[in-house]
C-alpha positions, 0 to 999 in steps of 0.5 A: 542476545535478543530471541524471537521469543522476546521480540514476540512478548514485546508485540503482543505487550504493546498490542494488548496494552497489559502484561496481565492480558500479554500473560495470558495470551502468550501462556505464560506468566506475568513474572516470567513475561516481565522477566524476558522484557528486562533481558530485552531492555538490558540488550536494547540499552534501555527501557522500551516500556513505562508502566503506567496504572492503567496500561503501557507506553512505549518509550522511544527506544520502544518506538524506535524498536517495535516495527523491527520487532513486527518485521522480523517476527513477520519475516520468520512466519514467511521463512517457516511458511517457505520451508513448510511449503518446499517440504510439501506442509502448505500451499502457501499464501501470497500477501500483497500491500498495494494503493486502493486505486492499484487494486481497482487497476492494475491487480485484478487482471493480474491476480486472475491469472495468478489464480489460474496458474496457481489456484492453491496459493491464497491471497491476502491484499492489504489497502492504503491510502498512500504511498507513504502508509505503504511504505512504513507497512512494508517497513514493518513487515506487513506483506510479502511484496508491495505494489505501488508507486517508485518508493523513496528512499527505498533501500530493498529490491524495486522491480519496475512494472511499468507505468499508468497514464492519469487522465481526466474525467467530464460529464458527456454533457460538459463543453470539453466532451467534444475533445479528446485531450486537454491541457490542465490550465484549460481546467483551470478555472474549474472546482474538481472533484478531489480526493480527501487529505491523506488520499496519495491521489490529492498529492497527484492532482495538487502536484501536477496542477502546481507544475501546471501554475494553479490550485485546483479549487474544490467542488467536492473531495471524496475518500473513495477512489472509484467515487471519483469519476462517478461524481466527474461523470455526474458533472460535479467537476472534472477528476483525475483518475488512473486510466485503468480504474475505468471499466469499459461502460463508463459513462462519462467522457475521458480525456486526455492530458497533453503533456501527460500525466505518468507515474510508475509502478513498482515491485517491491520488498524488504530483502530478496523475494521469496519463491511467491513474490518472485513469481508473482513478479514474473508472472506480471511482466509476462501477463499483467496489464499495461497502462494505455501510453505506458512507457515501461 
């Protein structure tokens, strides 16, 4: 029967790249280590590690097993940090997996009333760039709950937050500031300012500029998410940006898209929200912010 104990020899193995280093971490011995390791194998119906001369490497059974390992050992932590916390131990941390651009959004208005209502409770934010790296951290037990676009294939609970409208940024000195919406193929003919590969909004823009019937061409690409409208408002080109990554003096022009451009955000986790990540969930709908043209 595979023990947590185990599954945590495995990880820190993997992670430190040596036994001898594992050994040492965990205070354990290196016999005792290995030994656990091939009870983990023989459970696991083969070898998880090749024992090179400088260091280890998973096999794919080891592969296959590592982000289950993480998870579980992370779901155990969250299960004794719950019980500690019903029993009066510990206030308890709140760790959320999120899109940079969620939490130039959507997460700082909710946080602040998270933290009025519940000021013991810590914070910690994990960042991505994509949904998809969003996705496989979740997979992997990273954080309690994840924020973020509807997950694919997701198989856990989704709560729907609601959704955020996309709209595009211009220099107040561009011929498009006197409108106050566009159609994307009126942008056509226009470099963009986009986002580097792996960034999810190079997926958004790509996306709807395909369904529109063009390929944005590129003045410049950037890795930061609030680089964008800065460098659209500057009059490198025009940008997509979520509405709500915007603050009040922005100094550019907004414009918005006819037909708009929408996604949805979700709540989500791997089996049923604990008590932080359920109240964190109500306390969204109750308080949290809702996209200008939000349908949900």
């Amino acid at each position: 029967m595979t023990t947590l104990r185990q599954l945590e020899y495995l990880v820190t193995v993997v992670d430190q790249g040596s036994f001898t280093k594992a050994a040492e971490l965990l205070h354990v011995t290196q016999p005792a280590l290995s030994h656990q390791i091939r009870t983990l194998e023989r459970s696991a119906g083969g070898p998880l590690l090749e024992r090179l001369p400088r260091t280890i490497r998973l096999t794919p059974t080891g592969r296959a097993m590592l982000p289950h390992a993480r998870a579980t050992l992370a779901d155990a932590e969250r299960a004794r940090c719950a019980a500690r916390q019903a029993a009066g131990l510990e206030v308890g941390e709140l760790q959320i997996a999120t899109l940079y651009s969620i939490t130039l959004g959507v997460l700082p208005q909710a946080l602040r009333s998270w933290r009025q209502t519940h000021p013991q409770v810590g914070i910690r934010l994990h960042e991505h760039r994509h949904t998809d790296e969003l996705i496989e951290a979740m997979y992997a037990g990273e954080a309690d709950l994840a924020v973020g676009p509807t997950p694919p294939g997701w198989t856990g609970p989704i709560h729907t937050l609601g959704t955020e409208e996309l709209v595009v940024v211009v220099a107040n000195d561009d011929p498009l500031a006197l409108r106050a919406a566009v159609r994307l193929t009126d942008l056509a003919d226009r470099p963009w300012v986009h986002y580097a590969p792996g960034h999810g909004l190079a997926d958004v823009l790509d996306r709807a500029c395909a369904q529109a019937g063009f390929e944005p061409r590129i003045a410049v690409r950037t890795e930061q998410t609030a680089a964008a409208p800065a460098l659209a408002a500057a009059g490198l080109g025009p940008a997509l940006v979520p509405d709500n990554i915007l603050p009040k003096d922005f100094d550019g022009h907004v414009l918005h898209l006819e037909p708009p451009v929408r996604r949805t955000l979700t709540a989500y986790t791997r089996g049923q929200p604990d008590p932080l990540a359920a109240a964190f969930i109500r306390l969204f709908d109750e308080r949290g912010p809702r996209a200008r043209g939000s349908d949900g």
